[in-house]
Every structure is written in structure tokens, then in C-alpha cells.
C-alpha positions in Angstrom: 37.2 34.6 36.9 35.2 31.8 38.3 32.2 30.7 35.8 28.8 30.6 37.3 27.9 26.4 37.0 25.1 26.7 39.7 21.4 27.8 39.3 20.8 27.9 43.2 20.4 31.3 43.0 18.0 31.2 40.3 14.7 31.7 42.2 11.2 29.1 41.7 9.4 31.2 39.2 12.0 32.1 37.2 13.4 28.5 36.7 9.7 27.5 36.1 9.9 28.3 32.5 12.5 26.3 32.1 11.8 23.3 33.3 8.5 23.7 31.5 10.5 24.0 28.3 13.0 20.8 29.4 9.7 18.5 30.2 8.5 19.5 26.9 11.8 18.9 24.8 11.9 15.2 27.1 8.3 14.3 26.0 9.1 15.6 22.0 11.7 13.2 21.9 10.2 10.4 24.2 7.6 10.8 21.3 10.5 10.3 18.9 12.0 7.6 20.4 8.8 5.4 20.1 8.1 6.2 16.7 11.7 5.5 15.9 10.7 1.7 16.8 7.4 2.1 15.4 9.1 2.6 12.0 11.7 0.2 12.9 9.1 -2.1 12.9 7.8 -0.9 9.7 11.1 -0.8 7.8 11.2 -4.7 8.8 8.0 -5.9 7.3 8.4 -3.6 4.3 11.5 -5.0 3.2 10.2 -8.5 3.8 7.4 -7.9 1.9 6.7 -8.6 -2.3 4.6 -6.1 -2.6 6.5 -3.2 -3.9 6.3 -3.1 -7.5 2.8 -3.8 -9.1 2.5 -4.2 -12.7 -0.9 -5.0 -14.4 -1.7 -6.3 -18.0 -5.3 -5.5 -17.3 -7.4 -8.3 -19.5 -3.8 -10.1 -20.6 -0.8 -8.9 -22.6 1.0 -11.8 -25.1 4.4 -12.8 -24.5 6.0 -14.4 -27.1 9.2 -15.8 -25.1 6.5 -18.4 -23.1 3.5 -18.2 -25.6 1.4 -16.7 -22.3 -0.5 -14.2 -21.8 0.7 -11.7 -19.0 -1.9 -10.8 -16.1 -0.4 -9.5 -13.3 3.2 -9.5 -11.0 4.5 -8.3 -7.8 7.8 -7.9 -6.1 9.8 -6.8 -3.3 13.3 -7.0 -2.8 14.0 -11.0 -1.9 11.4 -12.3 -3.8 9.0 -12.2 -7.2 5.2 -13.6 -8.0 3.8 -13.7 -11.7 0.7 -14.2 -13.3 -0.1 -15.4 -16.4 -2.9 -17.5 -18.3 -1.7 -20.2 -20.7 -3.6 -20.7 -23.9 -3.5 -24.1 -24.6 -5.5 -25.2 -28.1 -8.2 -27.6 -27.2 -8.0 -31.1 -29.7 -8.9 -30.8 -32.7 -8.9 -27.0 -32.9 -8.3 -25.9 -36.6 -5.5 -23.6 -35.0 -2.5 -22.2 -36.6 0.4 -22.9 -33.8 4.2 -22.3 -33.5 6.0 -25.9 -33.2 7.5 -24.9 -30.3 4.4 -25.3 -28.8 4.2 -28.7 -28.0 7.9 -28.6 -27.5 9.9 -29.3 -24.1 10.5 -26.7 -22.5 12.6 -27.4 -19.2 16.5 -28.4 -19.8 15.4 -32.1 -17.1 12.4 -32.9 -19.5 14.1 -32.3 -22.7 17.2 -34.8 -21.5 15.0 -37.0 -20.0 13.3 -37.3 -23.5 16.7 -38.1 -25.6 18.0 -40.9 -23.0 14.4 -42.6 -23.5 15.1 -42.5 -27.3 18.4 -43.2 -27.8 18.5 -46.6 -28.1 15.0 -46.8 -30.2 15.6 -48.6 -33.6 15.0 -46.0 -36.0 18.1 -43.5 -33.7 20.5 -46.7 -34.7 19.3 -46.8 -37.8 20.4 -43.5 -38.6 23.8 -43.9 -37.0 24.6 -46.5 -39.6 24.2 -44.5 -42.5 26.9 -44.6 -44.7 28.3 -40.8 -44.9 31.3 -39.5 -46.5 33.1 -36.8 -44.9 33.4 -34.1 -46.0 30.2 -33.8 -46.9 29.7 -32.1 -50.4 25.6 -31.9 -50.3 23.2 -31.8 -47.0 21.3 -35.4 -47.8 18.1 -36.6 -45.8 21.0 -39.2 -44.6 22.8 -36.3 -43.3 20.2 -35.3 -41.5 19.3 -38.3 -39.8 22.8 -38.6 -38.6 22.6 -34.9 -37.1 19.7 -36.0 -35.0 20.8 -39.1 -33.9 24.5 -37.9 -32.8 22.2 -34.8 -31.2 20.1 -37.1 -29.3 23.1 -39.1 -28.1 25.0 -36.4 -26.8 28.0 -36.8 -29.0 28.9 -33.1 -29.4 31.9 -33.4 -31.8 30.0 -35.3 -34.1 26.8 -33.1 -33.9 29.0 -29.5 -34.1 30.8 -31.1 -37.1 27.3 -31.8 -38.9 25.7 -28.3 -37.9 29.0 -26.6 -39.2 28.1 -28.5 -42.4 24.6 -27.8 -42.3 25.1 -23.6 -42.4 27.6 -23.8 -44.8 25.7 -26.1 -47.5 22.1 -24.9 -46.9 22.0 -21.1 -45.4 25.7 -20.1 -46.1 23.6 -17.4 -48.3 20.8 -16.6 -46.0 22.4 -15.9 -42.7 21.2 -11.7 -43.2 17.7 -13.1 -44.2 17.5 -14.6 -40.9 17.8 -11.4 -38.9 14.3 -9.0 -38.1 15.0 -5.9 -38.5 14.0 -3.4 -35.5 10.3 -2.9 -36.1 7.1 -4.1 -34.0 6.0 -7.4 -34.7 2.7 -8.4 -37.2 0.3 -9.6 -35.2 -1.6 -12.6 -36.8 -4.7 -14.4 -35.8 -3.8 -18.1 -35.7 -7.9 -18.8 -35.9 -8.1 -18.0 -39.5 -6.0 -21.0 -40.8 -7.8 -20.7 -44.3 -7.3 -17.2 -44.6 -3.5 -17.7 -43.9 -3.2 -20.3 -46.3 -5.2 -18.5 -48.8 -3.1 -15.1 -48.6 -0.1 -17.5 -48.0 0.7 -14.7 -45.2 3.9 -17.8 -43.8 4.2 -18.9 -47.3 5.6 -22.7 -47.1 6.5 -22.1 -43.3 2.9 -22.9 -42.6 2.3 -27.0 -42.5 -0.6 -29.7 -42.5 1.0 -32.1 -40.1 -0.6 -35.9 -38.6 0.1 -36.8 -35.4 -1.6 -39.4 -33.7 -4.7 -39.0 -36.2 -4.8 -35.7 -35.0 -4.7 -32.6 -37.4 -2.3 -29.8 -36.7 -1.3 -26.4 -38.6 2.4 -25.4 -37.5 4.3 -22.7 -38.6 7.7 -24.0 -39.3 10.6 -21.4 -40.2 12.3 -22.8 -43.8 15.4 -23.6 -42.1 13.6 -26.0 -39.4 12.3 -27.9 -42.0 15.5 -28.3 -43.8 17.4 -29.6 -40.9 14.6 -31.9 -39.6 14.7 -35.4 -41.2 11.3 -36.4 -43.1 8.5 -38.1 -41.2 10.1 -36.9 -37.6 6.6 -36.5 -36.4 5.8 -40.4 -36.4 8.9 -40.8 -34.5 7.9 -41.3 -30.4 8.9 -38.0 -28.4 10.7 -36.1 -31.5 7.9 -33.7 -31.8 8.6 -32.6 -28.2 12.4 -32.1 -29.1 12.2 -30.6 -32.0 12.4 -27.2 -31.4 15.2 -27.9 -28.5 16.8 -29.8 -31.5 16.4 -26.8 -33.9 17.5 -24.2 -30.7 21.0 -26.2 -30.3 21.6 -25.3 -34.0 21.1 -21.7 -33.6 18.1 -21.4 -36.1 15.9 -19.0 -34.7 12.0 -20.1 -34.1 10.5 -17.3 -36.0 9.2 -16.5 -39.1 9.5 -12.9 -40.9 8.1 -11.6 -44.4 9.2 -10.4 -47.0 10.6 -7.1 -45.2 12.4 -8.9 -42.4 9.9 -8.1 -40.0 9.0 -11.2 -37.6 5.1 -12.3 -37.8 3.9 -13.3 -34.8 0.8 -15.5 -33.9 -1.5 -13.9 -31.0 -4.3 -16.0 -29.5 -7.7 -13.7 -28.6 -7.5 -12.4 -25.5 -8.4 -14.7 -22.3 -12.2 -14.4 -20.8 -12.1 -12.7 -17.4 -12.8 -15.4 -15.3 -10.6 -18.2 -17.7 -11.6 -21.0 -19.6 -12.5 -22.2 -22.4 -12.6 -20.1 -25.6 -12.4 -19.7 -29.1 -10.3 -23.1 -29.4 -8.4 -22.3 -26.4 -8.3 -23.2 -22.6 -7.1 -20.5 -20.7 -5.5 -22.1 -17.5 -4.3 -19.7 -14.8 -0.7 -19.6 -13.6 0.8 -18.3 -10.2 4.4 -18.4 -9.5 6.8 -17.1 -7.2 9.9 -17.4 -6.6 13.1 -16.1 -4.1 15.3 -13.8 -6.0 18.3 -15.4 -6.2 21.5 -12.7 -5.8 24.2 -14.6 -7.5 22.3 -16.3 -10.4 24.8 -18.3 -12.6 25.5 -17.2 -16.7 23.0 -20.0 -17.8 20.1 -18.9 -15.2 20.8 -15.0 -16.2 20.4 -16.3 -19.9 17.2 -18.5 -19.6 15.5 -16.1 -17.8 14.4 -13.1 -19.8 12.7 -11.1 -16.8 16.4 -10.4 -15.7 20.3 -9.4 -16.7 23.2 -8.5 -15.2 22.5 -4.8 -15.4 18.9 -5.5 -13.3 21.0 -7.6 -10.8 22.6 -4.9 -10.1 20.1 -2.7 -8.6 18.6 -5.3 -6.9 21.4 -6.7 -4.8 22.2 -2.8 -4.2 18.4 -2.2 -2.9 18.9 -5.6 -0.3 22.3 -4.3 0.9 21.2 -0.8 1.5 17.7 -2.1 3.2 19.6 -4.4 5.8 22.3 -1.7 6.5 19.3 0.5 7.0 18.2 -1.9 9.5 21.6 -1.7 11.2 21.8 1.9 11.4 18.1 1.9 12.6 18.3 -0.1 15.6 22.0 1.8 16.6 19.9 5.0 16.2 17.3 3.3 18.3 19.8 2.4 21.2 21.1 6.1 21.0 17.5 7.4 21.3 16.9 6.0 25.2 20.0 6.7 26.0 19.5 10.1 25.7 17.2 10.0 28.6 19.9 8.5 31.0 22.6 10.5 30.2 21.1 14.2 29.4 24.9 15.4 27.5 23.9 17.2 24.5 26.3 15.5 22.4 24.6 12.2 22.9 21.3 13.6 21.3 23.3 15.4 18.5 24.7 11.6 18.0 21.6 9.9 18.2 19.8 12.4 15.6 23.0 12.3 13.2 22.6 8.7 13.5 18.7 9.1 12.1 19.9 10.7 9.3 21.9 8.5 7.9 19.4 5.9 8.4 17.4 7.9 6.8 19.8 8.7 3.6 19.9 5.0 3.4 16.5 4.6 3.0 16.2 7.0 0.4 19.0 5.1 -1.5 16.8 1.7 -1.5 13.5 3.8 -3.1 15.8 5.9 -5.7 17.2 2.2 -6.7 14.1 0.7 -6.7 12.9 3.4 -8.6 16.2 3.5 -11.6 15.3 -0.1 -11.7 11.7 0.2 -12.8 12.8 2.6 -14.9 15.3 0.0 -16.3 13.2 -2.9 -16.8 10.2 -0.8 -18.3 13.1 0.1 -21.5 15.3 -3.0 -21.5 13.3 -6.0 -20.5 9.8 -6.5 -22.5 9.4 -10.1 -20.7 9.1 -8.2 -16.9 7.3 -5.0 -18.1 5.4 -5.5 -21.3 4.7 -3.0 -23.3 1.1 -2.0 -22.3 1.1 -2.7 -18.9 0.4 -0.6 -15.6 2.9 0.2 -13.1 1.5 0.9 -9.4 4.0 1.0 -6.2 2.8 -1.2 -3.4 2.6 -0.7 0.2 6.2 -1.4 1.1 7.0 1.8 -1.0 4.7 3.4 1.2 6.0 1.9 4.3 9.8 3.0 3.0 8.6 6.8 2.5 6.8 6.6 6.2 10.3 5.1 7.6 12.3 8.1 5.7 10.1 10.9 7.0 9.8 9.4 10.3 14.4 9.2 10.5 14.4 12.7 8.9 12.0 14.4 11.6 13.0 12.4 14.4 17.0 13.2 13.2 16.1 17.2 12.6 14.5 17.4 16.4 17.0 16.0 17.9 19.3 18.2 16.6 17.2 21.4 17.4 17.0 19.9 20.9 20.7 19.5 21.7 21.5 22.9 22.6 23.7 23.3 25.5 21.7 24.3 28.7 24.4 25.8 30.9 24.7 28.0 34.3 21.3 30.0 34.6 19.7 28.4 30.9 19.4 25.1 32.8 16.8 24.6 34.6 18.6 22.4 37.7 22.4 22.2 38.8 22.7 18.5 37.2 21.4 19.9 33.9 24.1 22.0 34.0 27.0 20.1 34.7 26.2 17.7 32.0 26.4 20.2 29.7 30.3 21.9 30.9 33.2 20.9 28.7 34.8 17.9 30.4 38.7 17.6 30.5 40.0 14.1 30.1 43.4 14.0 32.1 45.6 10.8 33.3 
């Protein structure tokens, strides 16, 4: 039996239909094939852009870990911006302030400061007092010596003294030291009278001189007992004194009487910044590359991210730039479907869409997880408070997903076989027979 392969017999009005329908299915997917570049092209600024995740704090939300107040960040999946306004209390403010406050912050500033000091007089003095080891009682000559072998980087010495130091003065108080899990007390750091009168610190809250200016700091007990007397009329120690205290593993807050940390909150900023209330509120922008391989010491200085966060995000980048990949394969597919009319090449082009299209969806349900991650785990990047809003890259991602999944499903539907009399011309139909690959 010889199969009919030919639609020569087929007469003009008959095959009419069906080259109307073929001119049809060739525009559909002509239509297809452009949008497939279209959101190509979308995908690719989407993924380069930070604006995926929004999160608001409205008029400003206090975060304790950089005594700002939180306005505003975006992200994408490379790279991070944040907002913030930094209170800083005008001179001679009557202000009740954390000592950390005037403290180095950055790891280069704070070993910048101790080279400058170690060789001032009063850091060999205090390497020359007579000690003997072990020590039996934690004496202001002790303490002196922690400092100075702190300040001079001599780490066996120094570990040897702060080993001393928790067993002789908080060997007993180690549980004190730890909040228990409840929300902080806010306090108002205007009414210094008030404090001192209700002794809401207690003797954490000191009258300090520094260069004839007046300052209240709140000062956890164990600070003060490790820190020698008069260290602030000492050039630069008030700067290193809380990286001083941080090395010994005190912590820089205070609690109450239940264990519960109290925690000084400056008002809120103005709207437009400024000065206020005792306070200049000076904006901050800042934005930064994400970097996908951050070291132990950068994951542990940073408290916008862990290793769990990491996670998602380098799964998001590798997932967006296979989706590219598979995009533009798709893409080459797509045309080629127009010079070579085999229905197994559009059955491979929209199969190809569909994965791209599954990978897609894998970068928005990540991105997604790791929203929902941060917002639980990490107060710093999503404070409590705060607004969540998805940015126009999310909505360029769900465009780029529909667009795959459409263009995938019609090419599919439109790679039928057209054979003998369904084709609507003899080279139609030949592309479409079985072909049998001999020697």
C-alpha cells in the first residue's frame, strides 16, 4: 500500500482553508517569537535591577545595632541600597546616650586609634606596674595593665587578664548578664532628670567631663569595672572604649531588674531632617554589591545577613542567569522554526520555553522564601514595623514567566503533524513524514 504524501490532487478551494489556517499558526508564532525577545529583554534589566524588594519604615524605625533610625531600602539580586537618618546629639544637649556612641565603629579606625596611643606616656606607665601573677584581686593596676596590653596588641597577655577579670569580678553574674526573650523598654534619653530621679539605669547612668563638655552615658556595671579610673581624660580612649569592652565579651546593654534590656530611643526624625529636640538628623544612602562568598567575619559584622539568607540569594542569581541561558536557546529555536517547518522543532522550541519559564518561577518563589526569611530571623534588614512592597523587577519576572508559559503552550498546540491531504502544500507535507536515518 503506497501512502498518499502529495496534495496535488487536492483542488484550490479546498486547500484554501488550509493555508488560511497555516498563515495564521506562522503569524501566532511570528507573534511569539518577538515577544520571546521582548521579554528576553525584560528578563535582562529585571535581574540587573535593585528594585525588587521595597521595605519602608514610614517616618523612621530605631535600630539599636547602629543607633539609626531605619527609613527606607531596596534590593535586587546583585546589589542592596539603605536608608537611614542618624541622630547625632547636638553639644551641649542634656542627653542620656549609650557610650558606644561616640565609639569607633569600623575595625581601620579603631586600629588606627591604638597605634597612635601606644606609645603615649600614660600606656607605659601602665605597663610598668608591678603585678603578681596570679592575680588574687582585680586592682585599678590590673586594670590599667588590661588596657595597655589591649592597646598594644599583645593577646596572650590581654586573654590572660580578661580570663582574670570574669573569674574575680562576674564569676557570679554571668546569668545576670543574659535578657531574657521579651521586647525591649523603650526609654526617652531627653528626660535625663527623670532617669536619674526614678534611677530607671540605677549606677549605669553617669555624669561624665570631657573636654569641658557635659555628657550622661549609660554604662553597663561591668564596663565600668573593667575600665581604669579617669579613662575619659585619656586622648582617643573614649573612642575605644566600647571596642575595648566588645573584645572582653561584656555586652553594651543594660537590663532591669527582670532581665529585660532597656533601651534608649531618640524622638522620631522630622520629615524633611534636621535639627530637633537635641538631635541632628543627618540622612544616609548606601549601597552596596552583594557580595556571594562573604567571609565568617563579614557574615558576622553584618547583621542584615547569615548564612541561611546567603543561601537564597546566590540560588535566586544562579537560577536568573540560567534563565537567561535557556531564554536566548529558546530564542534561537523560535526562528528556526520558520526555516525548517518539522514539527518537532516547534515541539522543541516550546519545551524549551517552559523550562525557561519553570526557572523563572524558581527565582520569584526564592525571592519570595527569602523575604519571608529575613522578615522572622533578621530584625536589622526588616524591622519590626516596617512595609514590604515588591518592585518592578518582580513585575518584570511575572511578565517574563507568563510571556515563556504562553509562548511554550502555543507552540505546543501548533506542532501537530500536517501530513498528505491536512497540509496545505506538498513541502508541508514531506516535512512532516517519518524520516529513516540509514548508512
Amino acid at each position: 500500500m503506497i501512502r498518499d504524501v502529495s496534495t496535488s490532487t487536492i483542488g484550490r478551494e479546498e486547500r484554501k482553508p488550509l493555508m488560511d489556517a497555516y498563515m495564521f499558526q506562522r503569524r501566532v508564532l511570528l507573534a511569539c517569537s518577538f515577544m520571546m525577545i521582548v521579554s528576553l529583554i525584560i528578563w535582562i534589566a529585571a535581574i540587573t535591577t535593585d528594585h525588587w524588594i521595597i521595605i519602608s519604615g514610614d517616618r523612621g524605625i530605631y535600630i539599636p545595632e547602629t543607633r539609626r533610625f531605619f527609613m527606607y531600602s531596596n534590593s535586587g539580586l546583585w546589589r542592596h541600597c539603605r536608608i537611614t537618618q542618624v541622630p547625632n546629639v547636638l553639644k551641649n544637649a542634656t542627653v542620656a546616650r549609650n557610650f558606644t556612641s561616640i565609639a569607633f565603629q569600623s575595625p581601620g579606625n579603631v586600629n588606627d586609634a591604638k597605634v597612635n596611643i601606644t606609645d603615649a606616656e600614660f600606656v607605659k606607665t601602665f605597663l610598668h606596674k608591678e603585678l603578681t601573677l596570679p592575680l588574687q584581686n582585680f586592682s585599678e593596676e590590673a586594670r590599667q595593665r588590661m588596657f595597655a596590653h589591649w592597646v598594644r596588641n599583645d593577646q596572650e597577655m590581654f586573654q590572660e587578664f580578661k580570663k582574670a577579670f570574669w573569674k574575680l569580678e562576674l564569676a557570679n553574674e554571668k546569668l545576670a548578664l543574659i535578657p531574657i526573650e521579651a521586647k525591649p523598654i523603650l526609654v526617652n534619653p531627653l528626660d535625663v532628670p527623670g532617669l536619674e530621679a526614678r534611677k530607671v539605669f540605677g549606677d549605669s547612668l553617669v555624669h561624665v567631663v570631657m573636654e569641658q563638655l557635659h555628657y550622661f552615658f549609660v554604662i553597663p556595671i561591668p564596663a565600668q569595672r573593667a575600665i581604669f579610673t579617669g579613662w575619659h581624660e585619656q586622648r582617643l580612649v573614649p573612642k575605644l572604649f566600647w571596642p575595648f569592652i566588645r573584645d572582653l565579651d561584656i555586652p553594651a546593654y543594660v537590663l532591669n531588674e527582670n532581665r529585660v534590656i532597656l533601651q534608649l530611643v531618640p524622638p522620631l526624625p522630622p520629615k524633611k531632617g534636621g535639627k530637633k529636640n537635641g538631635y541632628d538628623y543627618i540622612y544616609n544612602s548606601r549601597c552596596k554589591n552583594i557580595d556571594m562568598f562573604p567571609s565568617e567575619t563579614l557574615l558576622r559584622t553584618d547583621p542584615g545577613f547569615d548564612d541561611e539568607l546567603m543561601d537564597y540569594i546566590r540560588t535566586q542569581a544562579s537560577f536568573a542567569c540560567i534563565t537567561v541561558f535557556v531564554m536566548c536557546l529558546g530564542t534561537v529555536f523560535t526562528f528556526y522554526t520558520f526555516m525548517n517547518p518539522r514539527y518537532m522543532f516547534k515541539r522543541l522550541a516550546g519545551g524549551i520555553h517552559l523550562v525557561s519559564a519553570s526557572t523563572c518561577l524558581v527565582v520569584i518563589q526564592v525571592l519570595m522564601s527569602s523575604v519571608d526569611y529575613t522578615r522572622k530571623h533578621l530584625f536589622y534588614a526588616y524591622p519590626e514595623g516596617a512595609e514590604l512592597t515588591y518592585g518592578f523587577g518582580v513585575w518584570f519576572a511575572w511578565f517574563t514567566f507568563i510571556t515563556n508559559v504562553v509562548c511554550g503552550l502555543l507552540f505546543m498546540w501548533y506542532s501537530g503533524k500536517k501530513k498528505g491531504s491536512k497540509a496545505p502544500t506538498d513541502e508541508l507535507a514531506m516535512a512532516d513524514e517519518a524520516t529513516i536515518m540509514g548508512r
